[in-house]
MDAnalysis code that builds the backbone (N, CA, C; Angstrom):
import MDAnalysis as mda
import numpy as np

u = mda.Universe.empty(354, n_residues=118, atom_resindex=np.repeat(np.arange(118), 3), trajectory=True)
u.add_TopologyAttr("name", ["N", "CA", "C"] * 118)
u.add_TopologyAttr("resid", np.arange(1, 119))
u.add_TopologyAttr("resname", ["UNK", "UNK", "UNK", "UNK", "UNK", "UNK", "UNK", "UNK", "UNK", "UNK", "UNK", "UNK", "UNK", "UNK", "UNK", "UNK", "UNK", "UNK", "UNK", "UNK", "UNK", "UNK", "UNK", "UNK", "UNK", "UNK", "UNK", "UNK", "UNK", "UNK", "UNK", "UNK", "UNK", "UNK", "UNK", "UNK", "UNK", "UNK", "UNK", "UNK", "UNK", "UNK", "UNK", "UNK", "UNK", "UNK", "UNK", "UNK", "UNK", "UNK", "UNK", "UNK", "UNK", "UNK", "UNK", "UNK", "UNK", "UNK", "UNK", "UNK", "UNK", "UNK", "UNK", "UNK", "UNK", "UNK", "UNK", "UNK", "UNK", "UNK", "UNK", "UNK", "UNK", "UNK", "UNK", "UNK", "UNK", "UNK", "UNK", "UNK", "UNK", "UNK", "UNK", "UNK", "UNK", "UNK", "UNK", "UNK", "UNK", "UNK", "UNK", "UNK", "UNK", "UNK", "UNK", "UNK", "UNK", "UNK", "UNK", "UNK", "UNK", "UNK", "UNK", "UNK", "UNK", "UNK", "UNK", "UNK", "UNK", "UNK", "UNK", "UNK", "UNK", "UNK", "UNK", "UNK", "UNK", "UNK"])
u.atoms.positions = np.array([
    [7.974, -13.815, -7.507],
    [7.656, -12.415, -7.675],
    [6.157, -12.235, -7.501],
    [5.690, -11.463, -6.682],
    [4.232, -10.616, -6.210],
    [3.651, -10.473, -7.754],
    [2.397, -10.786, -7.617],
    [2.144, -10.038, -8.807],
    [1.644, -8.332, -8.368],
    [1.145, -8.158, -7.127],
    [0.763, -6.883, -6.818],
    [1.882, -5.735, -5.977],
    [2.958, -5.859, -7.068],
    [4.567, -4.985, -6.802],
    [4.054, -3.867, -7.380],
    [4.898, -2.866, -7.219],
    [4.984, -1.440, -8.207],
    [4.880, -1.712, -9.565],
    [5.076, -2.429, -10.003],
    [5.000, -2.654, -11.706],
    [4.454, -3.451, -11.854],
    [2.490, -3.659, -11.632],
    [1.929, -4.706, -11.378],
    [1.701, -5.381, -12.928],
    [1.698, -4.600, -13.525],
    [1.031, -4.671, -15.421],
    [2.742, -5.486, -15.810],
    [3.820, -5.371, -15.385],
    [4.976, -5.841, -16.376],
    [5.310, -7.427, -15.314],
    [5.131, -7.098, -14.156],
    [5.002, -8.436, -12.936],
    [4.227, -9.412, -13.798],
    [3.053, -8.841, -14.268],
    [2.004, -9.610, -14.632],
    [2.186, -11.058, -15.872],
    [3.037, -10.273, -17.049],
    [3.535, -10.365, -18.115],
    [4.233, -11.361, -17.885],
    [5.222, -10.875, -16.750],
    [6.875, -11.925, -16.943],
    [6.465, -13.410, -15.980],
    [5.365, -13.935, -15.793],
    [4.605, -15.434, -15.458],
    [4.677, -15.826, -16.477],
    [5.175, -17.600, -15.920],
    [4.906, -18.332, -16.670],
    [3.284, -18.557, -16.451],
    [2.795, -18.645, -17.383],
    [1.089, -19.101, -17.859],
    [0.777, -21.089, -18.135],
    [0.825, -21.486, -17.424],
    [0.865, -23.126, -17.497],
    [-0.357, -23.153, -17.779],
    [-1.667, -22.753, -17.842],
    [-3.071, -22.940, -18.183],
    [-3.496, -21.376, -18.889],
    [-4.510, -21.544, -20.140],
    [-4.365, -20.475, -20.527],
    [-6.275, -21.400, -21.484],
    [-7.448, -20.731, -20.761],
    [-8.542, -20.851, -21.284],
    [-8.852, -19.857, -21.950],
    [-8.823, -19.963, -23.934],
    [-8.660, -18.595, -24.488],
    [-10.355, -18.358, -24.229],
    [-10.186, -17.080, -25.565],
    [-11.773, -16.223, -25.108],
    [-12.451, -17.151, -26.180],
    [-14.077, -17.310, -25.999],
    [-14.508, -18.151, -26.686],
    [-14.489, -19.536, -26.572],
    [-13.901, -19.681, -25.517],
    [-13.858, -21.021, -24.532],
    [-14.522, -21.649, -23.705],
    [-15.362, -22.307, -23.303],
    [-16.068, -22.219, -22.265],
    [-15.793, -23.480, -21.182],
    [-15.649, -23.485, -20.436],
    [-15.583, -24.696, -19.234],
    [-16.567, -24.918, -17.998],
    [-17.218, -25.896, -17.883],
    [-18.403, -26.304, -17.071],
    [-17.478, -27.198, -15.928],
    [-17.673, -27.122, -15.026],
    [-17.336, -27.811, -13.949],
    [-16.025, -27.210, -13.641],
    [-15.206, -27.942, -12.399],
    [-14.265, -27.341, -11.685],
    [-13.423, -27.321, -12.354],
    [-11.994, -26.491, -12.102],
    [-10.915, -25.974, -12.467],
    [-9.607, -26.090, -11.640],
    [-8.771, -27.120, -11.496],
    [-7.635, -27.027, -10.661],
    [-6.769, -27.556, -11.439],
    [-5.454, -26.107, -11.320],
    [-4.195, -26.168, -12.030],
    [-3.087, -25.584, -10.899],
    [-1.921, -26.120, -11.247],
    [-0.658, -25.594, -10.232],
    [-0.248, -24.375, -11.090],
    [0.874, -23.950, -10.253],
    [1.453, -22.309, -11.249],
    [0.782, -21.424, -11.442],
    [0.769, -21.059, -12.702],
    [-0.457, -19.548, -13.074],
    [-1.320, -20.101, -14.413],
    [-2.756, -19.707, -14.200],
    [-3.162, -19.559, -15.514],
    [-3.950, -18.168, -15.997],
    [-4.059, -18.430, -16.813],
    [-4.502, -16.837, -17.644],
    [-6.237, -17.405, -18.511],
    [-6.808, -16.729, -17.952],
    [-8.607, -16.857, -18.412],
    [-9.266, -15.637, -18.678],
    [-9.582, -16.435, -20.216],
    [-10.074, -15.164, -21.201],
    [-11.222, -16.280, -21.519],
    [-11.820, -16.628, -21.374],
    [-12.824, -17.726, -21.652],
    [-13.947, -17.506, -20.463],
    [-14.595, -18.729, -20.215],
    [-15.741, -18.372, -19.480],
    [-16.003, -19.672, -18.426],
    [-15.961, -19.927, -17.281],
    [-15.560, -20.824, -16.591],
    [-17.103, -20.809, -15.524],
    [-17.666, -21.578, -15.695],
    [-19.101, -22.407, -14.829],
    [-18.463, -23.074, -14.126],
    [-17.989, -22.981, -12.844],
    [-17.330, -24.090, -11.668],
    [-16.428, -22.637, -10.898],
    [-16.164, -23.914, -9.668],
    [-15.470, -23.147, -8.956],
    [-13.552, -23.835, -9.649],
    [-12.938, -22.293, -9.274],
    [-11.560, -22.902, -9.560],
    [-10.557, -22.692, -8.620],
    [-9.319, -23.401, -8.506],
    [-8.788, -23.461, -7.879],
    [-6.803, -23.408, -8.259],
    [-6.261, -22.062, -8.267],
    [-5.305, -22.681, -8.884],
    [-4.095, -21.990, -8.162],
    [-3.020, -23.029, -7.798],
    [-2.087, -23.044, -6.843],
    [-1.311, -21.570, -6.697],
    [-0.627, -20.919, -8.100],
    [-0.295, -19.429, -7.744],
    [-1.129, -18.385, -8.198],
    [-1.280, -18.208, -8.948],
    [-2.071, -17.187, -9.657],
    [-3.260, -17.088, -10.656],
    [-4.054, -15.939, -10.884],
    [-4.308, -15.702, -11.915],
    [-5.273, -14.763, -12.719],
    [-4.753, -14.476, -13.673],
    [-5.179, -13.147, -14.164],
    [-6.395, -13.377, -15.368],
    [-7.631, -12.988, -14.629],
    [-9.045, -12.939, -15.550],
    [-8.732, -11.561, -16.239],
    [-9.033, -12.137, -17.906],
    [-8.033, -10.903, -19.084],
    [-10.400, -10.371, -18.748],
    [-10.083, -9.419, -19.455],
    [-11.308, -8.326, -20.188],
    [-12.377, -9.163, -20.610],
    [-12.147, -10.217, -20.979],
    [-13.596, -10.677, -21.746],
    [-13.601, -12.284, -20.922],
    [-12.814, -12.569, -19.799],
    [-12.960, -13.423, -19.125],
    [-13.795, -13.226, -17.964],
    [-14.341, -14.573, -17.228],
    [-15.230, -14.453, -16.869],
    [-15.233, -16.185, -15.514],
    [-16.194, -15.639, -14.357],
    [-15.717, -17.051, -13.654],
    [-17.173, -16.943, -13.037],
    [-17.895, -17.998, -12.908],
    [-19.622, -18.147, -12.253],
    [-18.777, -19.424, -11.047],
    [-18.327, -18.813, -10.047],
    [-17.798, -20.200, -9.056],
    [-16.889, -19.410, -7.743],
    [-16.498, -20.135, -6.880],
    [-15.974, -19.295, -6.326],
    [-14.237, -20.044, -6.591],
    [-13.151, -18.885, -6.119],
    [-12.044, -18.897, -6.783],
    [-11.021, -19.154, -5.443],
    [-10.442, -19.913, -5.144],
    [-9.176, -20.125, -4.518],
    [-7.492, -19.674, -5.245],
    [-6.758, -18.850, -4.705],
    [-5.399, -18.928, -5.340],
    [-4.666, -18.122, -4.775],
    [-3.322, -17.825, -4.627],
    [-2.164, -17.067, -4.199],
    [-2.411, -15.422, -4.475],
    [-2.549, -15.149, -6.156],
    [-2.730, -13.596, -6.163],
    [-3.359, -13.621, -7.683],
    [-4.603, -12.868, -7.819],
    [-5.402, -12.653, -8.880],
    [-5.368, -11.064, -9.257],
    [-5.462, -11.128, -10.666],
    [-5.746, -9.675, -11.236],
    [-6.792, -10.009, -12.185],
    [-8.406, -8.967, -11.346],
    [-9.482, -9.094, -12.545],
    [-9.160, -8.150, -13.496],
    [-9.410, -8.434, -14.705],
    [-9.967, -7.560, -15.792],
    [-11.367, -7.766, -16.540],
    [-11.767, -8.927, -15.425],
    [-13.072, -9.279, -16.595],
    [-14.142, -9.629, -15.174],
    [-14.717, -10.483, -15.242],
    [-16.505, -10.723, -14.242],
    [-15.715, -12.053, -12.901],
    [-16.624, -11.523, -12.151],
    [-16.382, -12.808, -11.350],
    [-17.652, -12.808, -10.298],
    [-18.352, -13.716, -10.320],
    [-19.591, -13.831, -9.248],
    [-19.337, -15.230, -8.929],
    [-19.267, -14.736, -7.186],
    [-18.265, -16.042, -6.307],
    [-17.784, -15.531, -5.385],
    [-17.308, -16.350, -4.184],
    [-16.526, -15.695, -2.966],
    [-15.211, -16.074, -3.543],
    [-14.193, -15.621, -3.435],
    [-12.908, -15.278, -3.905],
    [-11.982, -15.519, -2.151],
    [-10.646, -16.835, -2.158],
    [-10.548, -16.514, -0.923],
    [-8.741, -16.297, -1.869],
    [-7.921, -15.165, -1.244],
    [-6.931, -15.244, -2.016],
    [-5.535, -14.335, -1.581],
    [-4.596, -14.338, -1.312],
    [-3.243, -13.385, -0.294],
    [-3.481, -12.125, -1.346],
    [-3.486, -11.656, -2.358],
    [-3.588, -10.201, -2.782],
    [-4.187, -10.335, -4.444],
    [-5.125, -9.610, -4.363],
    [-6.360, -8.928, -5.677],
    [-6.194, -7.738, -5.803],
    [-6.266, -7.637, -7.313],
    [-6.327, -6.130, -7.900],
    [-7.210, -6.680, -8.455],
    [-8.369, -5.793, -8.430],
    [-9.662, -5.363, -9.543],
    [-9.545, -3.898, -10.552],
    [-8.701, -4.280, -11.807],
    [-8.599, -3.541, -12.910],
    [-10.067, -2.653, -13.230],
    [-9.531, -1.427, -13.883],
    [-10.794, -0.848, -14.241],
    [-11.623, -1.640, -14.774],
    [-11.424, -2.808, -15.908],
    [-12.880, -3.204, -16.168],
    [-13.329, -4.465, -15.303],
    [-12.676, -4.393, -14.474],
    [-13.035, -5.986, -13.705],
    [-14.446, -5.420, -12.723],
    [-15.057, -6.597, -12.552],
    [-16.189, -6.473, -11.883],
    [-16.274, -7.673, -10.773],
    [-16.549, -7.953, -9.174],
    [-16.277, -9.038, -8.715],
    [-17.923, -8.794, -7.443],
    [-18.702, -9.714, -8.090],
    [-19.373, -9.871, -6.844],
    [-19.509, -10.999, -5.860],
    [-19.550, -10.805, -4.767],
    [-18.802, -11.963, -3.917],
    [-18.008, -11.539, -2.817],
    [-17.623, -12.989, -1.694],
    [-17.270, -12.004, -0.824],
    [-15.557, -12.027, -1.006],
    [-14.775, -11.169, -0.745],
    [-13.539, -11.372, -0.663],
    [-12.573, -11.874, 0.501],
    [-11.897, -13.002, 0.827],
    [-10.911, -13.050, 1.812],
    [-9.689, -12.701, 1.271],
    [-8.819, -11.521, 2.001],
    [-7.623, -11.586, 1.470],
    [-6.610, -10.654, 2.624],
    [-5.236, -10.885, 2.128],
    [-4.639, -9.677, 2.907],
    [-4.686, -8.483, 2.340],
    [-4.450, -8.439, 0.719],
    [-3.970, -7.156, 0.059],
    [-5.260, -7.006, -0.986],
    [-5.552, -5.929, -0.571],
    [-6.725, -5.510, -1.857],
    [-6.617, -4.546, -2.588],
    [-6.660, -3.976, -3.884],
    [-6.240, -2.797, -4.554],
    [-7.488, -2.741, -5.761],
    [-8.563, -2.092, -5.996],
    [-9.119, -1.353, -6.603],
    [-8.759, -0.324, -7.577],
    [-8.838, -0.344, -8.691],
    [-8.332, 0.755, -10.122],
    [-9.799, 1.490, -10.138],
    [-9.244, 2.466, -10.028],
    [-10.804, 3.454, -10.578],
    [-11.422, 3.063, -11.931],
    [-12.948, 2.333, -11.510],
    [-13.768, 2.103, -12.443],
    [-13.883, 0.299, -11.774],
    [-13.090, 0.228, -11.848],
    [-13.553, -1.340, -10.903],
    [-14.810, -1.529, -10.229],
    [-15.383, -2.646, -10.061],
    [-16.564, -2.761, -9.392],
    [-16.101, -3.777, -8.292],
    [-16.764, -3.569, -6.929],
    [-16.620, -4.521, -6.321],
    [-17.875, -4.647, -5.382],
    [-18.771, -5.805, -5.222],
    [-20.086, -5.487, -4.359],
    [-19.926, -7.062, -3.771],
    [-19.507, -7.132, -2.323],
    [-19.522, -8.174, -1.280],
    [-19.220, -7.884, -0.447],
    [-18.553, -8.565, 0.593],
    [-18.231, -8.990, 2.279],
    [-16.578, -8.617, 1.845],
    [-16.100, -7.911, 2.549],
    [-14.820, -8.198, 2.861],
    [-14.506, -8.266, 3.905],
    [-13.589, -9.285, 4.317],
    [-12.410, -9.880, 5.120],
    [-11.244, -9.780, 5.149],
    [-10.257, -8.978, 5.484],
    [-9.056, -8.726, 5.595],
    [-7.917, -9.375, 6.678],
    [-7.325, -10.041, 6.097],
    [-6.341, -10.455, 7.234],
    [-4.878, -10.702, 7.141],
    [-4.039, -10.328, 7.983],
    [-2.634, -10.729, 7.896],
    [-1.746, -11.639, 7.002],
])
């Protein structure tokens, strides 16, 4: 299942979460996990993770990000290469983006390069 369907907020939910860096967490160096993980913590490295994953509100990534389909809610400074991103109202992403599907929530920030492709 997409995470960026018509019901992107309940899509979101019904993942399994195999990695889950809570808030108040912090991780230095790289990041590679299979499946989905969920980051509410604060991540120094680049990461890399096989399906998904959703940066919650007070999460945060200084690296650039490889994965299937991401939903920001929180910071990301990094090139991002990834098949479909939503940037939630509080998400902020500077960096450049590769992707096919891009979706912006009013109030989102987004300041880089985009690349769009098939």
């Amino acid at each position: 299942m997409g995470l960026l369907k018509k019901n992107t907020e309940a899509a979101i939910y019904k993942q399994t979460v195999t990695t889950l860096i809570s808030e108040g967490s912090v991780v230095s160096g790289s990041l590679t996990a299979k499946a989905f993980a969920r980051i509410d913590g604060h991540i120094k490295g680049d990461v890399e993770i096989s399906e998904g994953i959703i940066l919650g509100k007070h999460g945060s990534i200084d690296g650039h990000v490889r994965t299937k389909e991401m939903v920001v809610h929180g910071k990301v400074n990094g090139n991002i290469t990834v098949n479909s991103i939503e940037i939630g109202a509080t998400g902020v992403v500077t960096g450049d983006i590769t992707t096919a599907s891009l979706s912006v929530e009013t109030g989102g920030v987004y300041n880089g390069r985009l690349v769009m492709h098939t």
